[in-house]
C-alpha positions in Angstrom: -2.3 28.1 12.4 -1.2 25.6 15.6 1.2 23.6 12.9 3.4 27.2 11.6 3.7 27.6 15.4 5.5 24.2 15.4 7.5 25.9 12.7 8.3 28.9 14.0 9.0 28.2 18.4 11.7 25.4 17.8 14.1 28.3 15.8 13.1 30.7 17.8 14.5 29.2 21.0 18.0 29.4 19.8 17.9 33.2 20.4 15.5 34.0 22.6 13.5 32.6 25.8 10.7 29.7 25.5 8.0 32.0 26.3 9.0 34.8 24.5 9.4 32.5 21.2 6.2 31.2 21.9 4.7 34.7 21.8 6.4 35.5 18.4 5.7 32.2 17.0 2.1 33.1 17.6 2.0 36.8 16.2 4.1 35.6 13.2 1.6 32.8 12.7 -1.7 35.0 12.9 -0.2 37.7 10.1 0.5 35.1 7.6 -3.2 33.4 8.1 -4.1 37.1 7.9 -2.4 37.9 4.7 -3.5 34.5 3.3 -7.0 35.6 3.3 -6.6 39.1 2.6 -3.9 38.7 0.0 -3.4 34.9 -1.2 -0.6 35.9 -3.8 1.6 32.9 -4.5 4.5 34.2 -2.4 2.2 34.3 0.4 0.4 30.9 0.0 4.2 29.7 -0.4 5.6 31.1 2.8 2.5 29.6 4.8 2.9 26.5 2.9 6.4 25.9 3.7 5.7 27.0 7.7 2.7 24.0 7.5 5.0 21.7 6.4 7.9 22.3 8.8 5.3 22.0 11.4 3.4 19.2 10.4 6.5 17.4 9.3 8.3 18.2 13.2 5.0 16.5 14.3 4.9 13.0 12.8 8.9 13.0 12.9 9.2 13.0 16.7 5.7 10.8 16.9 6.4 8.0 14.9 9.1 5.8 14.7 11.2 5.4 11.1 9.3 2.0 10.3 5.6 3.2 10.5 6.7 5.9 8.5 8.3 3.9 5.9 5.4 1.7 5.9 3.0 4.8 5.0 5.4 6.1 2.3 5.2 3.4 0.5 1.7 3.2 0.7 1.1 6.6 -0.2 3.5 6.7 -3.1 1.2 4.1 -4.7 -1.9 6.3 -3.9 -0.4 9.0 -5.5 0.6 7.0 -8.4 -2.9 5.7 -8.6 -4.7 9.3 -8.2 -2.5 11.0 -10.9 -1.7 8.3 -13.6 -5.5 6.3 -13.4 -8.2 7.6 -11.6 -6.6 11.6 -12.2 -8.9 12.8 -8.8 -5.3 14.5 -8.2 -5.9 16.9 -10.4 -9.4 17.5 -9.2 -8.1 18.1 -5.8 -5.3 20.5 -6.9 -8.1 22.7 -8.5 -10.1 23.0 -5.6 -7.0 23.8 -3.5 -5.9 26.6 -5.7 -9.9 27.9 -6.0 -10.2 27.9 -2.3 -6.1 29.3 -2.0 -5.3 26.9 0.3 -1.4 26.1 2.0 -1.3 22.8 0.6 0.7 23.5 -1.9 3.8 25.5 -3.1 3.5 27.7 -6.5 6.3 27.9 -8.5 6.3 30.9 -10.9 7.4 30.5 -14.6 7.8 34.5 -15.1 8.3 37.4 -13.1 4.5 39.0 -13.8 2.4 35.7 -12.5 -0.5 36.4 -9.9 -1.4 33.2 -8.4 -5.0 35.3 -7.3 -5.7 36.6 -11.2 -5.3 33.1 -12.7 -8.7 33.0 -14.5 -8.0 28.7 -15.5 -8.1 26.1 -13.2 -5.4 23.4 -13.2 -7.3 21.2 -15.0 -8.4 23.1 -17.5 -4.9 24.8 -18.4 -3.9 20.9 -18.8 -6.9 20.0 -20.9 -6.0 22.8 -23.1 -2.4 22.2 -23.8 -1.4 25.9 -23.2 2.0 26.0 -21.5 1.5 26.9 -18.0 2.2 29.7 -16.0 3.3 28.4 -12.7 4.4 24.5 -11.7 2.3 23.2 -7.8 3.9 21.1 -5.5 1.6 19.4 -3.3 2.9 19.9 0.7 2.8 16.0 0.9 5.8 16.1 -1.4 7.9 17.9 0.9 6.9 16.0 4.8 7.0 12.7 4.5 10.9 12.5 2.9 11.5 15.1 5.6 9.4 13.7 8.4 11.4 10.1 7.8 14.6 12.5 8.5 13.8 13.6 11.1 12.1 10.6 12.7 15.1 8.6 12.0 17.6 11.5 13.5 15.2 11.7 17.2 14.5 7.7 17.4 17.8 5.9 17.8 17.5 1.9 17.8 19.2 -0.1 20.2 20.7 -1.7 17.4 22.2 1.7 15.7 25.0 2.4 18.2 27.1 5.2 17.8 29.5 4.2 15.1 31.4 6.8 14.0 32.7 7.1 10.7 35.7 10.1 9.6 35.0 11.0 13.4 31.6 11.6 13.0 28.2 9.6 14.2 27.2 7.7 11.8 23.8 8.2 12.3 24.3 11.5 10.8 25.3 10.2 7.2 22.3 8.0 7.7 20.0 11.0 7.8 22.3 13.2 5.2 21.5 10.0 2.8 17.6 10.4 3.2 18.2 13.9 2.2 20.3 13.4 -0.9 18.2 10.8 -2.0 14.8 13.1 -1.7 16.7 15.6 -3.6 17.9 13.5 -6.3 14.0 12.1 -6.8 13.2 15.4 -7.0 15.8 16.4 -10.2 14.4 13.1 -11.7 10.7 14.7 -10.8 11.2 18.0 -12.1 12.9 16.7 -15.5 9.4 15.0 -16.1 7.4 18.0 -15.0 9.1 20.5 -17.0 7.8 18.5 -20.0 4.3 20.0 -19.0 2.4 17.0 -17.7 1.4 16.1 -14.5 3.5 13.8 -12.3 3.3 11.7 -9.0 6.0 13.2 -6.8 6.0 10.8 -4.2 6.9 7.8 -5.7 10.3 9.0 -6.8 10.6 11.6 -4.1 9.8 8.7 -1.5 11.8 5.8 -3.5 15.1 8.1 -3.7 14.5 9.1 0.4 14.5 5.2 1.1 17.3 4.4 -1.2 19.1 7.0 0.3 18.4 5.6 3.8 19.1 2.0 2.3 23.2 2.2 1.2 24.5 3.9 4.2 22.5 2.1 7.0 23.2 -1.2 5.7 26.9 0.6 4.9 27.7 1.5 8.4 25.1 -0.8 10.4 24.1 -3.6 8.8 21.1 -3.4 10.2 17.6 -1.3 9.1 17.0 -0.1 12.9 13.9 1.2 11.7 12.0 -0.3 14.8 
């Protein structure tokens, strides 16, 4: 609930007054914890999802600096790696999330008559059976720690990243823009091995393309990793 209001406050302000977003960013938080409860359909546990995420990932991208971050997502791509390929308690977590309907994940419908709430399998045992599943899950963690390393690397500026410009604009800004085309093109890699119906690690190409991506145009412009 406190994370969607991190979500929710920093676009309000553009239009209307602090306190008045924060009052708004509060009401909007409570119905969708409200409808997630009394109505976990996938559209809803999707919406609250995504809010979690921009909150949580606002939080650890003005908290941290780039090279803790880095540091973690490389770590956690190999636990993900691990938990999916070897020990498969992944799997076993995604189940409980979607028994409980938690935000910790985004559903992905296959067709247009899927109820998330009348799915009578769990995950596991839709893969166990080889049936060809309704829905594809993307776990939040997927989606904040590419995007938290964005952000964190657009708030903290090192002393050694001046402001270069390049075509007239800061450089820093191509910096961040290659994090985010690298994310997305580990993601197209991602999805071309999910849509072949098995379970995959997202983070270790979603986190390898965000640091490649970060990689060519900060060494491109700077020279330097700044991520310090």
């Amino acid at each position: 609930f406190i994370t969607m209001i991190y979500a929710f406050y920093p676009l309000l302000t553009y239009v209307l007054p602090d306190l008045h977003s924060v009052l708004i960013g509060f009401i909007l938080s409570g119905i969708l914890t409200y409808l997630l409860v009394v109505h976990p359909e996938w559209y809803v546990v999707d919406a609250t999802g995504i809010a979690v995420a921009v909150g949580v990932t606002s939080i650890i991208g003005i908290s941290f600096a780039p090279g803790p971050i880095l540091v973690l997502m490389v770590i956690l791509a190999v636990y993900d790696a691990i938990s999916v390929y070897k020990t498969k308690h992944m799997i076993d977590l995604a189940d409980s999330v979607m028994e409980f309907n938690l935000p910790v994940l985004l559903v992905v419908p296959k067709r247009k008559d899927y109820s998330f709430r009348k799915t009578d399998k769990g995950l596991k045992e839709q893969i166990a059976s080889g049936a060809e599943r309704d829905a594809l899950f993307i776990g939040l963690g997927d989606i904040i720690f590419p995007s938290a390393f964005a952000v964190s690397r657009s708030v903290y500026r090192a002393d050694n990243l001046s402001k270069t410009e390049v075509f007239g604009f800061e450089g820093i800004g191509f910096v961040v823009a290659g994090v985010i085309i690298g994310t997305l093109i580990g993601y197209t890699a991602l999805m071309t091995f999910v849509l072949k119906g098995n379970p995959q690690a997202g983070l270790p190409l979603l986190n390898g393309g965000a640091i490649l991506g970060y990689l060519i145009p900060v060494l491109a412009i700077y020279q330097s990793l700044g991520l310090w």
